[in-house]
C-alpha positions in Angstrom: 122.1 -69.7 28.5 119.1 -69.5 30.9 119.5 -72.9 31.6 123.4 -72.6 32.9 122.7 -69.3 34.3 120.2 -71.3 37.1 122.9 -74.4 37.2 125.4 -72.5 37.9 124.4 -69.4 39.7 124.9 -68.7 43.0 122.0 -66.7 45.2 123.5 -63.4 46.1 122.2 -64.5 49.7 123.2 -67.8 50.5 125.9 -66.7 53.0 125.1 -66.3 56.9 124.1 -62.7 57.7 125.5 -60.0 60.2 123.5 -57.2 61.0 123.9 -54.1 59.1 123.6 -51.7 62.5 125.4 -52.9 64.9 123.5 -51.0 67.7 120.5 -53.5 67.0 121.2 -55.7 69.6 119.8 -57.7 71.9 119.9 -57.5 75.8 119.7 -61.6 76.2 123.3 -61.2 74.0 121.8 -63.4 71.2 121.9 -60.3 68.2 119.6 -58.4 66.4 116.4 -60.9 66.3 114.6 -61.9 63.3 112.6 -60.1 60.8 111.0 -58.4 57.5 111.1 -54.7 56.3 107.8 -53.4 55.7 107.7 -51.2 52.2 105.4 -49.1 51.3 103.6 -46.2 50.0 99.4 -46.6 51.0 98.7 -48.6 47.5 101.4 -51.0 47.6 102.7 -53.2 50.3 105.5 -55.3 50.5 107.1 -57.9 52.9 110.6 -57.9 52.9 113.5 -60.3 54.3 116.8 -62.0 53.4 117.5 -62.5 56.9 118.8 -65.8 57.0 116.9 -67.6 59.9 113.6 -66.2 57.7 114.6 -67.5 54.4 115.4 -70.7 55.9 111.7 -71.3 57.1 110.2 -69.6 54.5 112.4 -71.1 51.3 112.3 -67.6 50.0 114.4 -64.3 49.9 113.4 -60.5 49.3 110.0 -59.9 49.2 108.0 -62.6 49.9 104.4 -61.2 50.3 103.4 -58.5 48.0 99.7 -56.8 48.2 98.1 -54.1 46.4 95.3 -51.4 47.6 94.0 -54.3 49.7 95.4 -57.2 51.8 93.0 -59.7 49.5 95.2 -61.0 47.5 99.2 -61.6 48.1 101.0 -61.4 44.2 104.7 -62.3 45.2 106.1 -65.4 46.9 110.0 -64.6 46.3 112.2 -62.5 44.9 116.2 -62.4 44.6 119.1 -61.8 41.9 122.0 -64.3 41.3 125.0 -64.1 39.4 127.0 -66.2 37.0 130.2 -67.4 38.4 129.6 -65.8 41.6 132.1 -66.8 44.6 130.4 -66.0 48.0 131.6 -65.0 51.2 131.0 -66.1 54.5 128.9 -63.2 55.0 126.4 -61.2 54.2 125.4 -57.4 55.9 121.0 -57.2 56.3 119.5 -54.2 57.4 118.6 -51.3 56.0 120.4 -48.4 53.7 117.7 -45.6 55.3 114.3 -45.5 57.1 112.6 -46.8 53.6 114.9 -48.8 51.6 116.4 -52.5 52.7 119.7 -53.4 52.0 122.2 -56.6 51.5 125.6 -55.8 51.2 127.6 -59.0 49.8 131.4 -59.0 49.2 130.5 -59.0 45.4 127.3 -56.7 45.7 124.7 -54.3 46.9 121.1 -55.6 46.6 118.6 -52.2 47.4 114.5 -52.3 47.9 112.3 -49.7 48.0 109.1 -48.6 47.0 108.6 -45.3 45.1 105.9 -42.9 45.5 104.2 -44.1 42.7 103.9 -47.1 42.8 106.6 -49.2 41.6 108.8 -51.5 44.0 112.2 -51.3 42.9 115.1 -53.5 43.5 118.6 -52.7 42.4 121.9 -54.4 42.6 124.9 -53.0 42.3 128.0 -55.8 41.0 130.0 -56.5 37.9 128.9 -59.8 36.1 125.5 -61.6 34.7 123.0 -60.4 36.6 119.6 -62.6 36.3 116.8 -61.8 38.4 113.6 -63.6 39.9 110.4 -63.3 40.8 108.2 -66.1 42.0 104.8 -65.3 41.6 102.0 -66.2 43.7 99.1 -68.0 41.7 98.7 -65.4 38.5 96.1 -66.6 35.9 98.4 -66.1 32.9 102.1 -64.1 32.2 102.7 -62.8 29.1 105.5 -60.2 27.4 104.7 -56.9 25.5 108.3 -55.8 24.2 110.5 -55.6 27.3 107.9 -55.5 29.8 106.6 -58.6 31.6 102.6 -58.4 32.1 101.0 -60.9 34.6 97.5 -61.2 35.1 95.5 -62.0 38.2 91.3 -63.0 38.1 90.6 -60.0 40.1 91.7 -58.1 37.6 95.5 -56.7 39.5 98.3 -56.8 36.5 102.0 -56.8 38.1 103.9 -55.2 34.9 107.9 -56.2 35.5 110.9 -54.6 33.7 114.4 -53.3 34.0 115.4 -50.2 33.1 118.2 -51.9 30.6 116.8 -51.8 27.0 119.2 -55.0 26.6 118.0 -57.0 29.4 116.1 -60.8 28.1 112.9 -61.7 29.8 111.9 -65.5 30.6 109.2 -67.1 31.7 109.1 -70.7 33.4 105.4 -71.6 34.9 105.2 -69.0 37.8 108.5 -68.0 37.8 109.8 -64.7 35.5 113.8 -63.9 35.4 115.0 -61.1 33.9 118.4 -61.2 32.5 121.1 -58.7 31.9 124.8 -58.6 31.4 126.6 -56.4 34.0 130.3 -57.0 32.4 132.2 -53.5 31.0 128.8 -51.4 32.3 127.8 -49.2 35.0 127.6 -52.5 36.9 123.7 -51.7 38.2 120.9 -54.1 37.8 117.9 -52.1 38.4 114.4 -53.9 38.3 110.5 -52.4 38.5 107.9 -54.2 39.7 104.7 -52.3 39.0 100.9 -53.4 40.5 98.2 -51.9 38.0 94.3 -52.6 37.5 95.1 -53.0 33.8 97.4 -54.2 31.1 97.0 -50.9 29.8 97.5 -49.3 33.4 100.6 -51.4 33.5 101.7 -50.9 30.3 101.9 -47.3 31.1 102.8 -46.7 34.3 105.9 -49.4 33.0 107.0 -46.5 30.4 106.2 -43.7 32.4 109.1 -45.2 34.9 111.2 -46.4 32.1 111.4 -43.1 30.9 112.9 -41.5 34.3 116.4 -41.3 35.6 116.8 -41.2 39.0 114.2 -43.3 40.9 116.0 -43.5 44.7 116.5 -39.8 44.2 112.8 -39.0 43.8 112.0 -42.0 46.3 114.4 -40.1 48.8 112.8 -36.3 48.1 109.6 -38.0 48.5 109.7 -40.1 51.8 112.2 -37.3 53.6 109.1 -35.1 52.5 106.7 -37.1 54.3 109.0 -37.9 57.4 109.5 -34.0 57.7 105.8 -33.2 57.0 105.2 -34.4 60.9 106.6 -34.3 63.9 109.8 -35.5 64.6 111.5 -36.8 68.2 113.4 -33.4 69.9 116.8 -33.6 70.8 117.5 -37.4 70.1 120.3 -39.0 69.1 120.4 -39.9 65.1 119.9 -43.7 66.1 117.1 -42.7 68.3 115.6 -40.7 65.4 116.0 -43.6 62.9 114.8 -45.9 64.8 112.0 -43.5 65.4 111.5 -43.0 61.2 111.9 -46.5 60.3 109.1 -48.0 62.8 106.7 -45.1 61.7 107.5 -45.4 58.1 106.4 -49.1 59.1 103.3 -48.3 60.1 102.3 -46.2 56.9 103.7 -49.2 54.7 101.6 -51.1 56.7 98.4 -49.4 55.7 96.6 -49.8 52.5 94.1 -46.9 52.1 93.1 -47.3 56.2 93.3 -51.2 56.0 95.9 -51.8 58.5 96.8 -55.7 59.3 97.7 -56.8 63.5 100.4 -58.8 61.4 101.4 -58.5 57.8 104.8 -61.3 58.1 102.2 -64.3 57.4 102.1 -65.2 61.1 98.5 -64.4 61.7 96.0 -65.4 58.7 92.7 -66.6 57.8 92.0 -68.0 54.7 95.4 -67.1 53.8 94.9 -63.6 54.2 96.0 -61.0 57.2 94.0 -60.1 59.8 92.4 -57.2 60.5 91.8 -55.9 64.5 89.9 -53.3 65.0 92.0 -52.7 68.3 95.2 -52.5 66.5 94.0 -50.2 63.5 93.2 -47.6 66.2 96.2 -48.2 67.9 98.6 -47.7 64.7 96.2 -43.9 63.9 96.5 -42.5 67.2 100.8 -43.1 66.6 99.8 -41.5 62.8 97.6 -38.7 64.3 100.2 -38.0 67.5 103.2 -37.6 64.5 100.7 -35.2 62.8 100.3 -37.7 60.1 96.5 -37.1 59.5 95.7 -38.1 56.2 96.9 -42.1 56.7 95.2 -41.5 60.0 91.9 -40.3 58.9 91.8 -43.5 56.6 92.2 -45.9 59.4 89.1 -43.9 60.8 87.0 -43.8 58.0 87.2 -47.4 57.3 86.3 -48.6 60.7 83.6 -45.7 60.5 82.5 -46.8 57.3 80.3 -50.0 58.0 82.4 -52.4 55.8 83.5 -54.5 58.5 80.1 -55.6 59.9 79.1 -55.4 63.9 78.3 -57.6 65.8 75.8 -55.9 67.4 74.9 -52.4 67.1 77.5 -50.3 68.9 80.2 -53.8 69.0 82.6 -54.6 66.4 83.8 -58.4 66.3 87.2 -59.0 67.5 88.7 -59.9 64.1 87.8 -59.6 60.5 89.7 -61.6 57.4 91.1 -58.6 54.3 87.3 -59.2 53.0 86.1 -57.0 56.5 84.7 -60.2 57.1 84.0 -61.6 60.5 86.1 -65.0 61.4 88.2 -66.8 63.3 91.9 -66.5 63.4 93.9 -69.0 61.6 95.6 -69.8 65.0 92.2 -70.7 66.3 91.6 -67.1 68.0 87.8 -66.3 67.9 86.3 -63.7 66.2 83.2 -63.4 68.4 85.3 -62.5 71.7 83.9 -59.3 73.6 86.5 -56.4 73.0 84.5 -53.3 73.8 87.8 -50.9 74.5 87.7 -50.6 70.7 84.8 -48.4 71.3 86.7 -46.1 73.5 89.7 -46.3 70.9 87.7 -45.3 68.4 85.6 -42.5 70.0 88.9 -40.9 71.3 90.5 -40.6 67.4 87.4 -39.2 66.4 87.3 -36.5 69.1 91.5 -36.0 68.6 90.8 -35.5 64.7 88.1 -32.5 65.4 90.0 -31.2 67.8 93.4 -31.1 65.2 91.2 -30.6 61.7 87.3 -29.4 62.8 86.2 -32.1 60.5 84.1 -35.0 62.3 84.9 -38.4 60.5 81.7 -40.0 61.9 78.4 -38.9 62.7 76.9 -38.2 66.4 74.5 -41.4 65.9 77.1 -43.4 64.9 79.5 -42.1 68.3 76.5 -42.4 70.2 76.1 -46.3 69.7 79.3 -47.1 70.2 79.0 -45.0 73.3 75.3 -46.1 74.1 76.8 -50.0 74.3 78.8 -49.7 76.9 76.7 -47.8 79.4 74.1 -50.6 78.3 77.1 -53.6 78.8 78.1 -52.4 82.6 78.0 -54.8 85.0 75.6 -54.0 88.2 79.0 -53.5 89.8 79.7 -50.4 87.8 82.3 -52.2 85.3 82.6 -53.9 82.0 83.1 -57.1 81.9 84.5 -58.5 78.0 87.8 -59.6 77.0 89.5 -56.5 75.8 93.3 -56.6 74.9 94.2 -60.0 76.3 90.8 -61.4 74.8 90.2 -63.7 77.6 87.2 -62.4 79.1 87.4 -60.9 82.5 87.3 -57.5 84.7 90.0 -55.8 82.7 91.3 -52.4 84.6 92.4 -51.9 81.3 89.4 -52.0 79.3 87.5 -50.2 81.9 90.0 -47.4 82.2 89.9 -46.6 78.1 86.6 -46.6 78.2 85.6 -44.2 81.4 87.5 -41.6 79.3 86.1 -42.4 76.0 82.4 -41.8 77.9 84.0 -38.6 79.6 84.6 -37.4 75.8 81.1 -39.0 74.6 79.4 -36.6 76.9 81.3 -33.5 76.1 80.4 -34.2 72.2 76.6 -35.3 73.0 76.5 -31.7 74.5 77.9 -30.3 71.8 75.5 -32.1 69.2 73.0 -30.8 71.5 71.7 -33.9 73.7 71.7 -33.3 76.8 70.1 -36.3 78.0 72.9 -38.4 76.3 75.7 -36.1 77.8 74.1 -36.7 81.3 74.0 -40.5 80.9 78.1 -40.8 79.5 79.1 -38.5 82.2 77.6 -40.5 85.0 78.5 -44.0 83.4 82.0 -42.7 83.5 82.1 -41.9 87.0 80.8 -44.8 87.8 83.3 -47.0 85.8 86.4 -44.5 87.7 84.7 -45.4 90.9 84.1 -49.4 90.3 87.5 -49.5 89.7 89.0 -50.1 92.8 87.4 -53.7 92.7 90.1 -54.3 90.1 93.6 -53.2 93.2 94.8 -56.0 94.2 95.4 -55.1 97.8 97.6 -58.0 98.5 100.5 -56.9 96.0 99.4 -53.1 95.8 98.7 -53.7 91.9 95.8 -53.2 89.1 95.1 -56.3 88.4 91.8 -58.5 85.9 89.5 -60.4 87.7 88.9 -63.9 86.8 86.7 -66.5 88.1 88.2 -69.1 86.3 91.9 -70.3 85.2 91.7 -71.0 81.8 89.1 -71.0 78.5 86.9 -73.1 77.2 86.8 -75.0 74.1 88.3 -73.9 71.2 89.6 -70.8 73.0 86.1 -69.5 73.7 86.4 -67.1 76.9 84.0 -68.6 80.3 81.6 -66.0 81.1 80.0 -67.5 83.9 81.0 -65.8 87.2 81.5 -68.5 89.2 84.1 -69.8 91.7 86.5 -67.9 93.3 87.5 -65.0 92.4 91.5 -64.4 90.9 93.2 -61.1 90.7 95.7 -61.5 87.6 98.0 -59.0 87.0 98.4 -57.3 83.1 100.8 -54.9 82.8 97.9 -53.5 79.6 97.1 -51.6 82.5 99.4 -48.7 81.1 97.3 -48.5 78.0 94.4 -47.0 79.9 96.8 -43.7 80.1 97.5 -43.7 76.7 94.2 -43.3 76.2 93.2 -40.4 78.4 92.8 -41.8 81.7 94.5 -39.7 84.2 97.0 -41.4 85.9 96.8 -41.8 90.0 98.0 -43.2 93.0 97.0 -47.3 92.3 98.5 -46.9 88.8 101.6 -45.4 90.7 101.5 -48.7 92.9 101.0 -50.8 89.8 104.0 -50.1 88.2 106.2 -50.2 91.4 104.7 -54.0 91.1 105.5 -54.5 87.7 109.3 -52.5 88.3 109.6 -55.9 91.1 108.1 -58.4 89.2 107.3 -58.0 85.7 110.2 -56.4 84.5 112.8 -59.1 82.2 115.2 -59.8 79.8 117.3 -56.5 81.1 114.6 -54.1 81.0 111.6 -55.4 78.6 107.9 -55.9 80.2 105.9 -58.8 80.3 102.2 -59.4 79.3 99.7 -61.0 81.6 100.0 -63.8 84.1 97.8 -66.6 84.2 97.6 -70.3 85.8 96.7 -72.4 82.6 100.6 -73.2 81.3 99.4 -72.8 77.7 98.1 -69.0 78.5 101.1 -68.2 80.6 103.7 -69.1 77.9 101.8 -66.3 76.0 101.8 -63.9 78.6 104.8 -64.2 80.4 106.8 -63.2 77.1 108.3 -60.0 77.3 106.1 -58.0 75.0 107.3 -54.6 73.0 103.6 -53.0 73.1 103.4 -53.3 76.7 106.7 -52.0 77.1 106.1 -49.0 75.1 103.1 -48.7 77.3 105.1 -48.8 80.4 107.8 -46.0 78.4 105.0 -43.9 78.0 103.4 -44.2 81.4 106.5 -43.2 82.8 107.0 -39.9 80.7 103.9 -38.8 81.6 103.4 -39.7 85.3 106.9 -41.6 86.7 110.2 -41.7 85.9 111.6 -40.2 82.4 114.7 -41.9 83.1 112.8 -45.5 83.4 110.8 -44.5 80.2 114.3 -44.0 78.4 115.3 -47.3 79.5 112.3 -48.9 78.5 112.8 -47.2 74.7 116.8 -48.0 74.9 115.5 -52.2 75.3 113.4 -52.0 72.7 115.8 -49.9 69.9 117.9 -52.9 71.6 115.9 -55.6 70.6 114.9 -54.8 67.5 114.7 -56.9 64.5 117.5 -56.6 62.1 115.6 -54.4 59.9 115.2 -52.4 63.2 111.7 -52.9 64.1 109.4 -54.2 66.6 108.8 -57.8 66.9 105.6 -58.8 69.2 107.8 -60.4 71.7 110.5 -62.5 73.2 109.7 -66.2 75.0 110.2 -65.8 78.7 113.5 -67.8 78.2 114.8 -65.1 76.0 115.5 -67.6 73.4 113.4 -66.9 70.5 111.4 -63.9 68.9 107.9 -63.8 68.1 107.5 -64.9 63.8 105.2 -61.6 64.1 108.3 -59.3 63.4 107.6 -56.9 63.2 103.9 -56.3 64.4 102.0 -53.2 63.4 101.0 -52.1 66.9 104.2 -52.6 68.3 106.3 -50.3 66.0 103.4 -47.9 66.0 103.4 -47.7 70.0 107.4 -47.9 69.9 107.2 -44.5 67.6 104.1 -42.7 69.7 106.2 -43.7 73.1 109.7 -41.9 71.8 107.6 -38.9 70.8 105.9 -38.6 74.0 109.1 -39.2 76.3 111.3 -36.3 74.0 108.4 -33.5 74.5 107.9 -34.2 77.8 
């Protein structure tokens, strides 16, 4: 039967898609862009998409990356349900049921996913008919069956036990490839499937029963996550798609954190050695969204692993730009470098650990470890008063950005230095700040009345390696990052005013989204002249607290627009407005998107 079952089954999801919420949609007119769901629960991670113009690249369907209490390994390739005799039609509904489960609606079914509190990823479907179900799995070292339960084995020692809750249901293997199969005919006509990550057979085994033997798994699911969502602080007086939008990008950014190990991309866009990336800078970014939605415990973990020493420095005081899931230091798979100066990390990560005292009274680092992050960049200014490194755009230059983050992050150094009692220290980040606030004006671009980075040359060097040298003529670039720098604590005045009066003229596209950076090398520019949703949520924010709230509505109402179909936040659009970033969505982004709406409905 297994053999006619696959000849003649039809995927559940072969149809062409239309978007579940029809308020997703995009100002160019083109629909709700591209994307994955991101599951979770802070032990188990998982990559979800049956989004059409995904499975089509990808040659896979529902969750197509699967990790567990680290972003080392990746256990699941695909995963979907097909049914005998099935007649499909022309479309199918992707998007999600709530802020934590995805959901396919087919004329002949409902496909759910979700991950439970516990950690077990379930996937249900709701139809009349043979149900089989399939799992593609990446690599594991051997698959065998105890009873009903499905048991495979990976070297490092992770067991993904796989079972439905139907005592009748028959279990195959093929290879790689495990189907579970179930007759739907005369029944309740539900299909529901666990898959359960476990550092044992015997952990699997039973954690596998201990599910089995409950009876209402989206119920607990639902008490749980609602818990969660509740346990912070929500958006005030929203409207309910503001506030879901709100929940499901946050609840993105906890799915995409495994124990404080927190990816800048988790869709397979951005690897090395097949594994995600992790930034410091984006890390930081995702636990100051966590700690401003009074989420402290998944925020403290991001803090503790980057205080932790596991992902080696460069230098003492300097973290490297990018580290593989090992906390190792390396290139990007795309080519970016590793070893690319992005000292506003410091200041990220000096501010978190001041915000966390002020919210707990616990310190998550000690003073000498806050001291040499801070001691590095008084020691790193230029004799102009300013740092010069590559910061968020990581093409090395006079960022007003970096600078900005960082004369706040000193500010705060020196009020803890006199607090631990060093005076001398306190003296030394005071006066490094002040002199960082008053080098800035270097960075105004008189000409267009706008921050803007200095650069003394046009493009980078070979393999993407930034050109220190300070040679030539100086270039004032604009970077609409600029906005970051008051997200961070630096007080907003009259040339950040000007700035974004510039970037209201000039920067502003696609109906109402904000670009990146400009740049005179064409391969740069087609970077940065995309309409980007972090810098956009920088621009929101901005706005709530120093300009405009009606402009920082409009800036959240484009990007709730242009979401994903799964309604989160993609990296960006191409300048042409025809295509999406692959990165969809990208942690930062849905974590700035959520810290943005919370800022602009207290204010």
């Amino acid at each position: 039967m297994g053999s006619a079952l696959r000849t003649y089954a039809l995927a559940l999801l072969s149809a062409l898609f239309i978007p579940m919420f029809p308020g997703a949609q995009a100002a160019s007119g083109l629909g709700p862009w591209k994307g994955y769901a991101i599951l979770g629960n802070g032990n188990v991670t998982a990559v979800y998409s049956d989004d059409r113009r995904i499975t089509d690249s990808t040659h896979a369907t529902g969750i197509q990356h699967l990790y567990y209490r680290d972003y080392t390994a990746d256990y699941i390739e695909s995963t979907s349900f097909h049914l005998l005799n099935h007649s499909s039609s022309a479309t199918a509904r992707v998007g999600m049921k709530n802020f934590f489960t995805a959901q396919t609606d087919e004329a002949d079914g409902k496909l759910l996913c979700f991950v439970h509190p516990e950690d077990a990823v379930v996937l249900s479907l709701n139809t009349q008919g043979v149900s089989v179900f399939e799992a593609k799995l990446r690599r594991p070292s051997s698959i065998t069956t105890v009873k009903s339960i499905a048991l495979a084995h990976w070297p490092n020692g992770v067991v993904l036990a796989m079972t439905s809750r139907s005592p009748e249901a028959t279990i195959r293997i093929d290879g790689s490839k495990v189907s579970i199969i179930e007759d739907l005919r005369g029944r309740d006509g539900k299909a529901e499937v666990l898959l359960i990550p476990a550092s044992s057979e015997q952990d699997g085994l039973a954690k596998a029963r201990a599910f089995l033997a409950k009876t209402d798994l989206e119920g607990e699911a639902r008490a749980h996550w609602e818990a969660w969502m509740n346990s912070g602080r929500l958006p005030k007086n929203v409207s309910a798609e503001w506030l879901e939008a709100f929940k499901r990008n946050l609840y993105c950014v906890k799915s995409a954190s495994l124990r404080g190990h927190i990816p800048a991309d988790i869709t397979g866009q951005f690897v090395t050695n097949k594994m995600p990336q992790l930034y410091p800078r984006d890390a930081m970014m995702c636990a100051r969204a966590l700690l401003a939605a009074g989420h402290l415990h998944e925020a403290k973990q991001v803090i503790e692993f980057w205080a932790s020493g596991s992902a080696p420095m460069k230098t003492p005081g300097e973290w490297y730009a990018r580290y593989d899931a090992h906390a190792q230091a390396v290139d990007g798979g795309s080519g970016a470098r590793y070893d690319e100066p992005e000292w506003d990390s410091n200041g990220y990560f000096i501010f978190l650990v001041n915000q966390y005292h002020a919210l707990t009274g616990e310190w998550l680092a000690k003073p000498q470890f806050v001291y040499e992050l801070a001691d590095f960049l008084v020691t790193h200014l230029s004799p102009n008063g300013l740092l010069w490194e590559g910061g968020i755009v990581e093409w090395t230059g006079y960022l007003p950005a970096t600078n900005m983050i960082d004369a706040a992050a000193l500010e705060i150094a020196s009020q803890l230095a006199r607090e631990w009692g060093d005076a001398e220290r306190a003296l030394r980040y005071a006066g490094a700040s002040a002199r960082i606030a008053a080098a800035l004006r270097y960075t105004f671009d008189n000409t267009r009345q706008t921050y803007a980075d200095i650069r003394f040359t046009g493009t980078k060097g070979v393999n993407g390696v930034s050109l220190t040298k300070q040679s030539g003529k100086k270039t004032y670039l604009w970077d609409t990052t600029v906005n970051v720098g008051v997200i961070w604590a630096y007080a907003g005045n009259h040339d950040l005013a000007l700035s974004n009066v510039f970037y209201d003229q000039n920067t502003v596209k696609l109906g109402g989204g904000m670009q990146y950076f400009d740049a005179p090398d064409p391969g740069l520019a087609a970077y940065g002249h995309g309409v980007f949703f972090f810098t956009t949520a920088a621009a929101a924010e901005y706005q709530a607290l120093y300009g405009d709230k009606t402009k920082a509505k409009s800036f959240l109402d484009w990007m709730i627009g242009n979401a994903n179909v799964y309604g989160l936040m993609p990296e960006h659009i191409s300048p042409d407005g025809k295509e999406v970033s692959p990165a969809s969505p990208l942690s930062w982004c849905s974590a700035e998107f959520a810290a943005a709406m919370l800022l602009w409905s207290t204010k």
